[in-house]
C-alpha positions, 0 to 999 in steps of 0.5 A: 500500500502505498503511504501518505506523505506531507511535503511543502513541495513537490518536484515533477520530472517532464518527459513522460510525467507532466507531458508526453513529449515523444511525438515532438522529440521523435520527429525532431530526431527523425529530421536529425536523421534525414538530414545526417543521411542516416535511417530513420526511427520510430515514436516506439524507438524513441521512447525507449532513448528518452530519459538522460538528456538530449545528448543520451538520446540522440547518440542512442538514435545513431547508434543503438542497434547500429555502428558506433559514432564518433564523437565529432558525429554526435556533435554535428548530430546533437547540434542537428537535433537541437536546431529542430526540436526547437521547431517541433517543441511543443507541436504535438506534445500534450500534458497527461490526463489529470495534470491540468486538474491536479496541479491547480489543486496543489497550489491552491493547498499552499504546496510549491511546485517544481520542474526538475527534469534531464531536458535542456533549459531552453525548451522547458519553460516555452513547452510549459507554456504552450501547455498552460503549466508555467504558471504552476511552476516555482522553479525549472531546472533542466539538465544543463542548469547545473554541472550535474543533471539526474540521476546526480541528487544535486539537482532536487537538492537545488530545487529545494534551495530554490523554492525554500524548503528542507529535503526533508519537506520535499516529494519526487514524482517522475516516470524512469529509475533515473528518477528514483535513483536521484531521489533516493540518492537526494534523500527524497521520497519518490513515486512513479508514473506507470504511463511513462518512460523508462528506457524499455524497462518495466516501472515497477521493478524500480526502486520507489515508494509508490507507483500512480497510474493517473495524476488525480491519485496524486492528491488523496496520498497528501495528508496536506493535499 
């Protein structure tokens, strides 16, 4: 069963959490491989890529299950990839059922709210407003803010300090075993999404204390939600 807890915030990983980005990553990524001359790949392909940043995902797009590349490829590749996802960002991603209803909620019980997520930085804030969900947002760390990304713990320790609040006091909701891994590793509880991504492997082998399969379960495990 799973337990009840009582932070003063909460941290919310993007990908595969909040929204279902894949669309718009995958087609960025299948225009980076046009473009490159290399075969293309599947939304089911891409999915699996997600989860470690930009630069993960995109060597994972040239090389999983192909050669191996080298580092000056993935480079000319990442910069590639980021000039047309700037296009795609947001273009068919949409927040999962229940984020628009819960995350209101959740302010109005005086809770601050956070993105914490292995996305670069400069594509957070406009997916999150294209979707109407910046507003709820204290504070966006994305995987290039700091020198470590998740699933390092520095980052949900940094959205602590931001938003004034103990580790103590906090909760990380994402999607993946790098999000586990870096609230464990931060001291944090965590729980799961079950409709996310994790890399191909099932979500609840993970390490978590709670797996949701809709955002609206989200506010009856808060005691002050």
């Amino acid at each position: 069963m799973t337990p009840k807890f009582s932070p003063r915030a909460i941290f919310f990983d993007l990908d595969g959490t909040l929204v279902d980005s894949v669309p718009d990553l995958a087609e960025a990524a299948r225009r980076m491989l046009a473009e490159l001359g290399e075969a293309t790949r599947s939304d089911a392909e891409i999915a699996t890529f997600v989860g470690k940043g930009i630069p993960v995902m995109v060597e994972r797009a040239l090389t999983v299950g192909r050669s191996p590349v080298s580092p000056e490829r993935l480079q000319q590749a990442i910069h590639v990839f980021l000039k047309h996802y700037d296009d795609t960002n947001g273009l068919l991603t949409v927040a999962y059922p229940g984020v628009h209803e819960a995350l209101p909620l959740l302010r109005t019980r005086g809770l601050k709210l956070g993105c914490v997520t292995n996305k670069a930085e400069a594509f957070i804030a406009p997916l999150l407003d294209k979707l109407g969900l910046l507003p709820y947002m204290d504070c966006l760390i994305g995987g290039d803010t700091l020198p470590q990304k998740k699933p390092d713990p520095e980052p949900l320790w940094h959205a602590c300090e931001q938003v004034g609040v103990t580790r103590e006091h906090a909760l990380m909701v994402g999607d993946s075993g790098n999000d586990a891994l870096c609230a464990r590793r931060a001291g944090i509880p965590v729980l799961l999404m079950t409709y996310g991504y994790n890399e191909g492997v099932p979500v609840d082998t993970e390490d978590c204390d709670g797996l949701l399969s809709s955002f609206l379960e989200l506010p009856a495990l808060l005691t002050n939600a």
